[in-house]
N, C-alpha and C positions, 0 to 999 in steps of 0.2 A: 482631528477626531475622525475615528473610523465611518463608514456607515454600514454598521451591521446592525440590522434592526431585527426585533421579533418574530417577523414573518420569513426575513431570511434565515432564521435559523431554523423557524417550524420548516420550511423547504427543505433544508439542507438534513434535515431529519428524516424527511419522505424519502431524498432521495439516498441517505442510508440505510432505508428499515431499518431507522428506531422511532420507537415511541416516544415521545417528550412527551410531560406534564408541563404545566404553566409555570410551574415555579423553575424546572429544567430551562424553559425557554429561555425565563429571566437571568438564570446565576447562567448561562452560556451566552447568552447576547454582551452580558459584559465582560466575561473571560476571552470572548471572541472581538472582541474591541481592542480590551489589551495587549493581546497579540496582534491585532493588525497596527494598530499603534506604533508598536516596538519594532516591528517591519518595519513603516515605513521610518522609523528614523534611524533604522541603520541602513536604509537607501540614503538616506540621504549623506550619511556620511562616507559612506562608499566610492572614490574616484577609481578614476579609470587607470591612474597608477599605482593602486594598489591590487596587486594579485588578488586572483578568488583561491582561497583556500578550503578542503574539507579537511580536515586534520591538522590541530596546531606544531606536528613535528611530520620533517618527511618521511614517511612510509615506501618500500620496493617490495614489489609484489615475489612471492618466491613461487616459481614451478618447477615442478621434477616432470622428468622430460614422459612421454606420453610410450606406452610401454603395452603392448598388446598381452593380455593374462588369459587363465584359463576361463573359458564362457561356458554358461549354462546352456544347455538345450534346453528349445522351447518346452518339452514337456515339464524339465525341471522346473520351469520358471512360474508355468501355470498352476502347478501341483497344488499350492495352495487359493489360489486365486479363488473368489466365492463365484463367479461367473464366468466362463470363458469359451470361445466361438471360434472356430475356424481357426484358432492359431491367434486369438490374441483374447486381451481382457475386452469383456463384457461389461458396460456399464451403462445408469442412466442418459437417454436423451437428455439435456439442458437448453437444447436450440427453441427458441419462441415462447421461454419464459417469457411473464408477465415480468414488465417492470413497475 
């Protein structure tokens, strides 16, 4: 049995800005059980000779080789920008949000 309790989820709400209501709290403390649940029993059945896999079929990444094209000038690029300063975008501060 997991231990995810009600308070951990009101937390884990804070620390997402969202709101929960109480009935929220309830039907997630137990979706959030079931999942932790079903984690751990496929740790457990997990060894160490069994590869970890993301994708049930192998996958190979394809790249086409890296090819220098025709580039914008900075004016062009700004041309539309809703702010811009010395040669680049202009945008809000976000440093020393409140968390």
């Amino acid at each position: 049995m997991s231990e995810i309790t009600p308070e951990l989820v009101r937390h884990l709400g804070v620390l997402a800005r969202i709101q929960l209501d109480d009935d929220e709290v309830q039907r997630l403390t137990g979706q959030l059980s079931v999942i932790v649940d079903n984690i751990a029993k496929v740790s457990e059945v997990a060894t160490p000779d069994v590869p970890a896999t993301s994708h049930p079929i192998p996958l190979a990444n394809v790249f086409r080789p890296d090819v220098v094209g025709d580039m914008l000038t900075v004016e062009q690029v700004l041309q539309n920008a809703p702010d811009a300063a010395e040669g680049r975008f202009r945008v809000t501060a976000i440093l020393g949000e409140e968390q």
